[in-house]
C-alpha positions as CSV (number, residue, x, y, z in Angstrom):
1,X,-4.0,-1.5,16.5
2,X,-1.7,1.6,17.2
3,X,-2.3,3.7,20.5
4,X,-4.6,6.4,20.1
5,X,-3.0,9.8,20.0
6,X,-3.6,11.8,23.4
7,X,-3.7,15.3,24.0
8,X,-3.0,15.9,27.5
9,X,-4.2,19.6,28.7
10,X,-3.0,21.0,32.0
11,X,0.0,20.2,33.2
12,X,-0.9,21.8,36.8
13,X,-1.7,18.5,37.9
14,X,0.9,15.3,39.8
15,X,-2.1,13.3,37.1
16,X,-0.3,15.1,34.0
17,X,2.6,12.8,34.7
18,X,0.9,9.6,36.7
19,X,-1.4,9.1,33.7
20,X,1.0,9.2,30.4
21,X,3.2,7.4,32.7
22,X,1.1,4.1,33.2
23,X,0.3,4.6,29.4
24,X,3.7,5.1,28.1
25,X,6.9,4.8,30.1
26,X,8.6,1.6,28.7
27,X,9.8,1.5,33.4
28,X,6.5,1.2,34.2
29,X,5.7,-2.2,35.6
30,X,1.6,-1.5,36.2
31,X,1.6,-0.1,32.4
32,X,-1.7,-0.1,30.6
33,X,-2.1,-0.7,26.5
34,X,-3.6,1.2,23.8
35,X,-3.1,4.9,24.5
36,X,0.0,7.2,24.1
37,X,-0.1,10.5,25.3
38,X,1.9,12.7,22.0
39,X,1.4,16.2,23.4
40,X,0.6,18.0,26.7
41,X,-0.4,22.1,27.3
42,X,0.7,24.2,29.9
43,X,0.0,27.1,30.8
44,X,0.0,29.2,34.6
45,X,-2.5,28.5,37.5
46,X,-2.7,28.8,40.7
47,X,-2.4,25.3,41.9
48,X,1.4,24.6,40.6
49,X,4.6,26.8,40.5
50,X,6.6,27.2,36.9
51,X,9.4,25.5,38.4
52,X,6.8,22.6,39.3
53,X,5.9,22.9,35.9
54,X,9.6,22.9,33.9
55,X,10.2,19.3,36.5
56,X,7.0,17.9,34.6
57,X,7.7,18.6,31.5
58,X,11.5,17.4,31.7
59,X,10.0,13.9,32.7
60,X,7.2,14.1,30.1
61,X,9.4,15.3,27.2
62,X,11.7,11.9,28.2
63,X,8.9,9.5,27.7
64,X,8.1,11.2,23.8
65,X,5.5,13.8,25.1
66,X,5.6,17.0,23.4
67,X,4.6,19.7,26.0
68,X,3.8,23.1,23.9
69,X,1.6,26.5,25.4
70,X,-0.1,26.7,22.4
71,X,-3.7,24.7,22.5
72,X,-3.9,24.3,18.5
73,X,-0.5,22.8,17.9
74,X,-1.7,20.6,21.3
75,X,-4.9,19.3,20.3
76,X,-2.9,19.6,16.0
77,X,-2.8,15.6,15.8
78,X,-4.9,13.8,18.3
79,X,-7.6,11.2,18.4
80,X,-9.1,12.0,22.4
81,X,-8.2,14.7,24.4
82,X,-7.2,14.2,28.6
83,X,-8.3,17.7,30.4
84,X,-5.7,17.5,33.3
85,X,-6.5,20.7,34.9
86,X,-6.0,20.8,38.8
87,X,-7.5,24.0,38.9
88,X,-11.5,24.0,38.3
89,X,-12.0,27.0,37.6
90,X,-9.9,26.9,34.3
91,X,-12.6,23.3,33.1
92,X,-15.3,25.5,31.2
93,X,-13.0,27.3,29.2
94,X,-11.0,24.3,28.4
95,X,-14.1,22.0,28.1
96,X,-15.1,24.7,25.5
97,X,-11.6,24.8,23.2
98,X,-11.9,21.1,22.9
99,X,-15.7,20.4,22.3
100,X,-15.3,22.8,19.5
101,X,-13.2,20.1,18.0
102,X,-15.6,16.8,18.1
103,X,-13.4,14.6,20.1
104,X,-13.8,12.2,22.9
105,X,-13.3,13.8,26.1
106,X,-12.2,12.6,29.6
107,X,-12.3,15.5,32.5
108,X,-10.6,14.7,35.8
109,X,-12.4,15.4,38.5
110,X,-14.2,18.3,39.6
111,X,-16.8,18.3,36.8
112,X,-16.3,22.2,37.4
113,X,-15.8,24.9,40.3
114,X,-19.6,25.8,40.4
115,X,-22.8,24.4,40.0
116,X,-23.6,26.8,37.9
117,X,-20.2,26.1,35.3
118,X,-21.2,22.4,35.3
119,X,-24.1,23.0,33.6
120,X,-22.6,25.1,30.7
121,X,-20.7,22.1,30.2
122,X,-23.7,19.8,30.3
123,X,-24.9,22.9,27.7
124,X,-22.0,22.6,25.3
125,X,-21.4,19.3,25.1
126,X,-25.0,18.5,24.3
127,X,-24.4,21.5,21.5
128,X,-21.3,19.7,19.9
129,X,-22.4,16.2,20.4
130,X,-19.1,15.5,22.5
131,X,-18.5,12.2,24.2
132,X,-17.3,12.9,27.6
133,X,-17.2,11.6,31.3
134,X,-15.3,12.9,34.5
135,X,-14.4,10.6,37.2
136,X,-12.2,10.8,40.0
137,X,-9.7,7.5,40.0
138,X,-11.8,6.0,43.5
139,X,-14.8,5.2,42.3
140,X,-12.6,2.6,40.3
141,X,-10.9,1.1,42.6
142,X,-10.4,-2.8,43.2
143,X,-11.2,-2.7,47.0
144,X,-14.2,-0.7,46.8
145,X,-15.6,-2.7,43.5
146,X,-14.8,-5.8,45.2
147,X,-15.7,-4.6,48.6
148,X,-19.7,-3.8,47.6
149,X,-19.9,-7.3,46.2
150,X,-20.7,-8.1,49.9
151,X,-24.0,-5.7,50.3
152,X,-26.8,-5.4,48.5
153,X,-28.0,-2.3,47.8
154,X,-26.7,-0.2,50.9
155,X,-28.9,1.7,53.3
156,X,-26.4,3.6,54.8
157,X,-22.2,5.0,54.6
158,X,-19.5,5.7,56.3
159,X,-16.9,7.5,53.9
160,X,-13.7,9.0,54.9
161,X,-11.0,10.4,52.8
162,X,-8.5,13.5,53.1
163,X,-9.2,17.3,51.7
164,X,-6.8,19.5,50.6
165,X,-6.4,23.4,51.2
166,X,-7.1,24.6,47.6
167,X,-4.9,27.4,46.3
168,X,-7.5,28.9,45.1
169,X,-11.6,27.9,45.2
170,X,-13.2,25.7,47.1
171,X,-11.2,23.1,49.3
172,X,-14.5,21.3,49.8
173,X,-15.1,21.0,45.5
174,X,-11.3,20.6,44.4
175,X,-10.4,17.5,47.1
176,X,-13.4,16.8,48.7
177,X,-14.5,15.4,45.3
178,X,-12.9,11.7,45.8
179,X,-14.9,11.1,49.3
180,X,-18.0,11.8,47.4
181,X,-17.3,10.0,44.4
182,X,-16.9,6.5,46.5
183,X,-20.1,8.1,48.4
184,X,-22.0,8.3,45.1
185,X,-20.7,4.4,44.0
186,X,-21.5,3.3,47.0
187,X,-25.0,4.4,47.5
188,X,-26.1,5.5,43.7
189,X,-28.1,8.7,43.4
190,X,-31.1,10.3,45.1
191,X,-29.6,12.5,47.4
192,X,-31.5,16.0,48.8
193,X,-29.8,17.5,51.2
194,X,-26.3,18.2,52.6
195,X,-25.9,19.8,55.8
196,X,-21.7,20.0,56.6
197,X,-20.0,21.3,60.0
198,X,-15.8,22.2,59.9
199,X,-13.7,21.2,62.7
200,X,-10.1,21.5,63.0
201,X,-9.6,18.4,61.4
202,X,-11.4,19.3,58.3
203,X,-15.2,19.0,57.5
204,X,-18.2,16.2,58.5
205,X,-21.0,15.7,56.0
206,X,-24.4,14.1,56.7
207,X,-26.3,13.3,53.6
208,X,-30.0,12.7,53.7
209,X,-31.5,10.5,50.2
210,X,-35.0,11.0,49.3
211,X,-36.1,7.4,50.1
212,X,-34.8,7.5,54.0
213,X,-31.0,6.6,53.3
214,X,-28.1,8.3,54.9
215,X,-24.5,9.1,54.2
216,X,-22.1,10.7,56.1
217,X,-19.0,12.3,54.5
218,X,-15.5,12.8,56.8
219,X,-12.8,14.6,54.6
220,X,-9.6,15.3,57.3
221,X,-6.0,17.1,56.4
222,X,-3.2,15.7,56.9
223,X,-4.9,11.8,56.6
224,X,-4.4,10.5,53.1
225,X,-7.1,7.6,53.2
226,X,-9.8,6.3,51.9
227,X,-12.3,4.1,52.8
228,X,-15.9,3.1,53.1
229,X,-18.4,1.2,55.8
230,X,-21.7,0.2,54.7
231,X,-24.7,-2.1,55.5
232,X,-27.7,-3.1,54.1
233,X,-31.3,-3.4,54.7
234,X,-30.6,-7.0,56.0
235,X,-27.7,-6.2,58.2
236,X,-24.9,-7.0,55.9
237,X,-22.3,-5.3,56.2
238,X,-18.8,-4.3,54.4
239,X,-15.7,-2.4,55.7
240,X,-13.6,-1.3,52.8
241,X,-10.5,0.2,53.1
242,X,-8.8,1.1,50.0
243,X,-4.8,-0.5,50.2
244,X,-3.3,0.8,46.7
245,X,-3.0,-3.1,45.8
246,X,-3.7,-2.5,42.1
247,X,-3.4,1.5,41.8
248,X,-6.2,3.2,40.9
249,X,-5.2,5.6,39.0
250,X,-4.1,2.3,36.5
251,X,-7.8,1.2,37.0
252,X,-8.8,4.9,35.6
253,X,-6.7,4.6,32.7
254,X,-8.2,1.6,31.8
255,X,-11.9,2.6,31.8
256,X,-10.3,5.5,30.2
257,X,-9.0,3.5,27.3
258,X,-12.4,1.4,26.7
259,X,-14.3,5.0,26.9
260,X,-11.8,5.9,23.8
261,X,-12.2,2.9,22.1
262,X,-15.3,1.3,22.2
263,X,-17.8,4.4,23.3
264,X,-18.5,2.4,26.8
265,X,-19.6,4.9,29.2
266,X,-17.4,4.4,32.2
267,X,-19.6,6.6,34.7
268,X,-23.5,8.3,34.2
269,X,-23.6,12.0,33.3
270,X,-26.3,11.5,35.9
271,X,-24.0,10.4,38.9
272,X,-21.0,12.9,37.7
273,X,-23.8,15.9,38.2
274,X,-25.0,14.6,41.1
275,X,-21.5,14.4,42.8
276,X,-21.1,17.7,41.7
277,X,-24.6,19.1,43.2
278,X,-23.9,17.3,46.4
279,X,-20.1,19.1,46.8
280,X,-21.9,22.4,45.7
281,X,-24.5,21.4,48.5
282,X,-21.6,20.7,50.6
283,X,-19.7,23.8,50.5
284,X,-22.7,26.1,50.6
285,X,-24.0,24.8,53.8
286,X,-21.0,25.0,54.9
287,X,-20.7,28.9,54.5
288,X,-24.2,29.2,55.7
289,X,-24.2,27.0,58.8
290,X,-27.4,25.2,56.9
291,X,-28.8,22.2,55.7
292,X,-28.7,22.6,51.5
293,X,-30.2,21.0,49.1
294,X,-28.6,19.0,46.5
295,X,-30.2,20.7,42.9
296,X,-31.4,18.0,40.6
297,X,-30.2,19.0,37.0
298,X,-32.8,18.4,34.0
């Protein structure tokens, strides 16, 4: 079968070029089959310079991507559409343009900036009937899948993982995002409560689960790692520590291709807004020196 035809929006993003690059780019050793990213839209955020911009598109336009600032001609000829926007604030206005179209949809994480934004989305693509998941790349990973192979159904976890100072919105939302991704496939859902403290390293996180579990949540600047330790009712335990030995952004592209292809869901809706309630619970308790509670979504 021929690649499906991608439409890559955002180019605001180092993912605008690390993903059409694993599907496409004939130097690429890790290279992944069955997708080909045809055309990419940019337009001006905060999160990358227009000089950071023309050096992306020079390297996309050499691999046979056509980057345009005009979303019809974009989206013109595709099969799926990639929403690569760094910048969450700019997802419900995107998600919108192409929902209106009928197409399979893969949004890189944040869901959204707000709460509030991820359930428009949630609103509109039950509307249109549009196929979608949003992920971040971690919760794919080969160490951490291979890793929770050694405990059953964890009691409690350790994650760590580095944040980001967001050019604009919430540092906690934007990069704080991948920590509780792995948090989320670690311990699955049923979480109530966040309560977050910042230090000058960056923020701590202790999440409470309905049924007496516990997760605690360390995102640091300036350390860019990721990892996991976790144990289970009957003492088992697991350190992960996630190495880059298959990159995970390749392992993304590949649930992203069999999400394209075959209409597997790669992720729960379920998990994606929980992740997102518990980074809204996150940041608000951290503005109000509180305990918040993570808002189930019907």
């Amino acid at each position: 079968m021929d690649p499906l035809k991608i439409a890559v929006i955002g180019l605001d993003t180092s993912h605008s070029v690390a993903l059409p690059k694993l599907m496409q780019d004939p130097a690429e050793k890790d290279r992944v089959e069955g997708l080909r990213a045809v055309t990419c839209l940019r337009f001006p955020t905060p999160f990358q310079s227009e000089k950071g911009q023309d050096d992306r598109q020079a390297y996309l336009e050499s691999i046979g991507v056509k980057v345009t600032r005009d979303f019809d001609e974009a989206v013109a000829d595709c099969d799926a559409i990639m929403l690569e926007i760094n910048d969450p604030a700019f997802h419900l206005e995107y998600f919108e343009k192409c929902a209106a179209l009928g197409k399979p949809v893969f949004l890189d994480k944040p869901f959204a900036d707000t709460l509030e934004n991820t359930v428009k989305i949630l609103d509109i693509a039950k509307e249109k009937n549009v196929r979608f998941f949003t992920a971040s790349s971690l919760r794919f990973d080969i160490d951490i899948v291979e890793g929770l192979q050694k405990v059953n159904t964890p009691k409690s976890a350790m994650v760590w993982g580095p944040v980001g100072r967001a050019p604009a919105g919430s540092s906690i939302v934007w990069y704080g995002v991948h920590a509780f991704e792995i948090l989320n496939r670690v311990m699955g859902r049923g979480a109530v409560t966040v309560s977050g403290t910042a230090d000058l390293n960056g923020y701590v996180f202790h999440v409470i689960y309905g049924d007496g579990r516990r997760g605690i949540v360390e995102i640091s600047r300036n350390c860019w790692s990721y990892g996991t330790a976790c144990r289970d009712a009957e003492g088992k335990a697991s350190l992960i520590q996630v190495t880059g030995r298959i990159p995970f952004y390749k392992m993304l592209v590949q649930e992203i291709v069999k999400f394209f292809t075959t209409g597997e869901q790669p992720v729960d809706i379920a998990d994606s807004i929980e992740i997102m309630a518990m980074l809204s619970a996150a940041d608000a308790s951290v503005k109000n020196g509180q305990s918040a509670p993570v808002y189930t979504l019907k």
